[in-house]
C-alpha positions in Angstrom: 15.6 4.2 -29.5 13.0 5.8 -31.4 10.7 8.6 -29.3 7.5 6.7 -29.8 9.9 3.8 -28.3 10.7 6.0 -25.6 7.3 7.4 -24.8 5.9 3.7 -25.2 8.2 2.0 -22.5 7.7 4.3 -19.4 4.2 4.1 -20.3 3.2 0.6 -20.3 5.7 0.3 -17.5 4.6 3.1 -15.2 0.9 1.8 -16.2 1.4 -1.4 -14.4 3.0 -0.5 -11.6 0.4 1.0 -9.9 -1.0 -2.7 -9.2 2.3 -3.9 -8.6 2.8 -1.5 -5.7 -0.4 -2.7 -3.8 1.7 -6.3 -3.3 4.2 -4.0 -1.5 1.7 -3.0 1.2 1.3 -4.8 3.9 4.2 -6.3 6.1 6.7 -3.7 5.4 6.2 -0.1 6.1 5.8 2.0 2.9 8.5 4.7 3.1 10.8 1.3 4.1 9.5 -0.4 0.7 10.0 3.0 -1.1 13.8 3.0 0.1 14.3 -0.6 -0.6 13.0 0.1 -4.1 15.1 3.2 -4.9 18.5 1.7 -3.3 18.3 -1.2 -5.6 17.8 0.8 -8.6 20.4 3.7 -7.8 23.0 0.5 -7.3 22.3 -1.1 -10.5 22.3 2.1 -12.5 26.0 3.0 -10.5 27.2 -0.3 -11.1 26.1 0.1 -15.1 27.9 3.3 -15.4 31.0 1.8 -14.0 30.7 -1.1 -16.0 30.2 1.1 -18.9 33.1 3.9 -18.0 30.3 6.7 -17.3 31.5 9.2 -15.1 29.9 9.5 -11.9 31.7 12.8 -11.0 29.5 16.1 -11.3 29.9 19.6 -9.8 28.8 20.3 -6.7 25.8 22.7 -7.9 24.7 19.6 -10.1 24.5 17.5 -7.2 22.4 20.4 -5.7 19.6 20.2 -8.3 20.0 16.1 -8.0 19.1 16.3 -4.4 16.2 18.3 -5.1 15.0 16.3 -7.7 15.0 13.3 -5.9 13.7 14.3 -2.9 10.6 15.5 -5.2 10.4 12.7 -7.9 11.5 10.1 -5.5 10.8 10.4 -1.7 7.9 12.6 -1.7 6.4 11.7 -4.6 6.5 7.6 -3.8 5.8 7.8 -0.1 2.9 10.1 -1.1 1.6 7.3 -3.8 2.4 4.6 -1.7 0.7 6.4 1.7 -2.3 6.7 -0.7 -2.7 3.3 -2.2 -3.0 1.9 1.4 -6.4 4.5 1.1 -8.0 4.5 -1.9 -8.1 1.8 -4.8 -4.9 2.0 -7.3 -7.8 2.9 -10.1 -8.6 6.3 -8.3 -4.5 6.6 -7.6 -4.1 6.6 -11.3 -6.7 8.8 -12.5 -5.8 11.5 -10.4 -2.1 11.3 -11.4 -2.5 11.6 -14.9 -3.6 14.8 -14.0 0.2 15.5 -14.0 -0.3 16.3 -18.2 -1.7 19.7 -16.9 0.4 20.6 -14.2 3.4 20.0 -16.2 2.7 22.6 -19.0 1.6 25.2 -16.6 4.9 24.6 -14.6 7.0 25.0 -18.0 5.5 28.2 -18.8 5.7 30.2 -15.4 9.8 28.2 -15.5 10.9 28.5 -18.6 8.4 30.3 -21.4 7.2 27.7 -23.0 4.0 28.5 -24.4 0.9 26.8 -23.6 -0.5 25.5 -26.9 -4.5 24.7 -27.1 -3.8 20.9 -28.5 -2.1 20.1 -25.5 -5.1 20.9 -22.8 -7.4 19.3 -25.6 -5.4 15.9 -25.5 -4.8 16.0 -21.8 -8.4 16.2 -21.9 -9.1 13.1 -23.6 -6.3 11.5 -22.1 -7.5 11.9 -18.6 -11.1 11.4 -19.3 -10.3 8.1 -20.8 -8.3 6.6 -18.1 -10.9 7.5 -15.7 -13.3 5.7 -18.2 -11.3 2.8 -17.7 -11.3 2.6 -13.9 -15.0 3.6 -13.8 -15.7 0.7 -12.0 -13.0 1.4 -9.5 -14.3 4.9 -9.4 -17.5 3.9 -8.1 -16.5 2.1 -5.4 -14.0 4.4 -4.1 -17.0 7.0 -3.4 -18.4 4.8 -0.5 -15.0 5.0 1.6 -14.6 8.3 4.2 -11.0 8.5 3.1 -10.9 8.9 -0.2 -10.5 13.0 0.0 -7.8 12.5 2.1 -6.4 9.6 -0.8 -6.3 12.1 -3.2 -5.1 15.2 -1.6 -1.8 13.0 -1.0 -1.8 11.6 -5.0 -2.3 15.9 -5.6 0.7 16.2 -3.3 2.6 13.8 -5.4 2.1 15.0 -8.4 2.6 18.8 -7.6 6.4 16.8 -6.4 6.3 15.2 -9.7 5.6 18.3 -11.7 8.1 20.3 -10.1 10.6 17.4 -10.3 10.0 17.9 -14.2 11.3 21.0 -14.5 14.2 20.1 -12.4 14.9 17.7 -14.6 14.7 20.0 -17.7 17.0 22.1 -16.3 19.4 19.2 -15.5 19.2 18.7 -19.2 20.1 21.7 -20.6 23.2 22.1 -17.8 24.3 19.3 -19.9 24.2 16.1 -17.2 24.4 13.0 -18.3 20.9 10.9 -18.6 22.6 7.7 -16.5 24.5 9.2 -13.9 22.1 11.9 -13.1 19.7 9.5 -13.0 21.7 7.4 -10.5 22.2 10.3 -8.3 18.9 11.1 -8.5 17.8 7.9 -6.9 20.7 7.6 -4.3 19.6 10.7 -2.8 15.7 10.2 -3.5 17.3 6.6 -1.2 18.6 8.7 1.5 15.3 11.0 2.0 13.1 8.4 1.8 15.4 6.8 4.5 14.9 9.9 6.7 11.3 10.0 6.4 10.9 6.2 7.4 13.5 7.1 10.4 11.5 10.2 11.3 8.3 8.0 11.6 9.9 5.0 13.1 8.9 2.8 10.6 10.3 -0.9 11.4 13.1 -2.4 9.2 11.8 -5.3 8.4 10.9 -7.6 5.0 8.7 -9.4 3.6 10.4 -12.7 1.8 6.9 -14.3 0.5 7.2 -14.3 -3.5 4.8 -11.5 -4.5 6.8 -8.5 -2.5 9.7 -10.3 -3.6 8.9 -10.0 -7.5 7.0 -6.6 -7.1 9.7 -5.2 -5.7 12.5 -6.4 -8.2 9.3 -5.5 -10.9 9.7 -1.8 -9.3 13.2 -1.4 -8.9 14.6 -2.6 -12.1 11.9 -1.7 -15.1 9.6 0.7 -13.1 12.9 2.4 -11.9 15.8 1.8 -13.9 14.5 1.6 -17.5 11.1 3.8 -17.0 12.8 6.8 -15.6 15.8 6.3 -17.9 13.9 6.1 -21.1 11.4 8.6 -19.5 14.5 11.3 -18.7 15.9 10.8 -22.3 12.8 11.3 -23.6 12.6 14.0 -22.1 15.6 15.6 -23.0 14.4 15.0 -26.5 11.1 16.5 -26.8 10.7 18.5 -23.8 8.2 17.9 -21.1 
């Protein structure tokens, strides 16, 4: 795939999902819809490599920086996003994510060097200024509610995870881990935390079999999961983040 093919996937896919997580709210506790989600996805992507004869086997420090990553990108970012679309409107949710296109330069330059280049804070600008154009609307509902501070401190928290999880993810790249299998680790472990957080709060097992969890979660697990972070991670390894 092209990059512009790469950046476009993840992005029209990662833009929808933010709607598509409110039908997950509801009946089943979040951090038990976040697990459910990330154990599907880890499975399919450890079933592809096997299908595919992609090594699963990595060294023990790879696994490591694999843990950490997805207990970052996965369990503490989600639960966080999830947590806070039961809060505030997914409109608001979005708009303060996207403030992740600052975070993540700064983090690349106190990590790794890379310097901070004027164009880039001029189109995060734009870029954030126009999606919170677009959920104006949104916006100016969210105001009236007492929780919203509390709505986004938690989608802050997330993307400080997320941010982090970036450079993680960099570094994964250049100790030369494959883009599948890491991936599939990732999300096994990013599973297993988000499995100890719903423990730790005794969240209730349960699920919801009415069609729209059903096909949000599928939605989530196999293109906002699967192909997203995979194009997203290669894309990454590409062009840097």
């Amino acid at each position: 795939m092209s990059n512009t093919a790469l950046f476009l996937v993840p992005a029209l896919i990662w833009g929808s999902t933010w709607h598509a997580i409110t039908w997950q709210l509801g009946a089943v506790a979040e951090e038990v819809s976040v697990t459910y989600r990330f154990a599907a996805a880890s499975l399919l992507l450890a079933l592809g490599c096997v299908a595919t004869r992609r090594s699963l086997r990595l060294s023990m420090r790879d696994h490591a920086f694999l843990a950490g990553l997805g207990l970052l990108m996965i369990c503490v970012n989600y639960n966080f996003i999830y947590w806070a679309e039961r809060i505030v409107v997914s409109g608001l949710v979005a708009v303060v994510y996207s403030t992740i296109v600052f975070m993540t330069p700064i983090g690349m330059r106190i990590a790794f060097g890379v310097p901070l280049q004027p164009r880039i804070f001029v189109a995060a600008t734009l870029g954030v200024a126009g999606v919170a154009l677009l959920f104006l609307p949104e916006l100016r509902a969210a105001g009236q509610g007492g929780s919203v501070a509390f709505g986004i401190a938690l989608v802050l928290a997330a993307v400080a995870a997320c941010a982090a999880g970036n450079l993680i993810a960099v570094r994964n790249h250049n100790a030369g881990i494959p883009t599948i299998p890491g991936t599939a680790w990732m999300m096994a472990y990013g599973t297993l935390f988000a499995g100890v957080v719903a423990f730790i709060n005794r969240a209730a097992w349960t699920f919801d079999a009415r069609p729209a969890y059903v096909l949000s979660l599928v939605y989530l697990a196999i293109c906002g999961s699967v192909v997203a972070f995979v194009t997203y991670f290669t894309l990454l390894k590409r062009v840097g983040a």
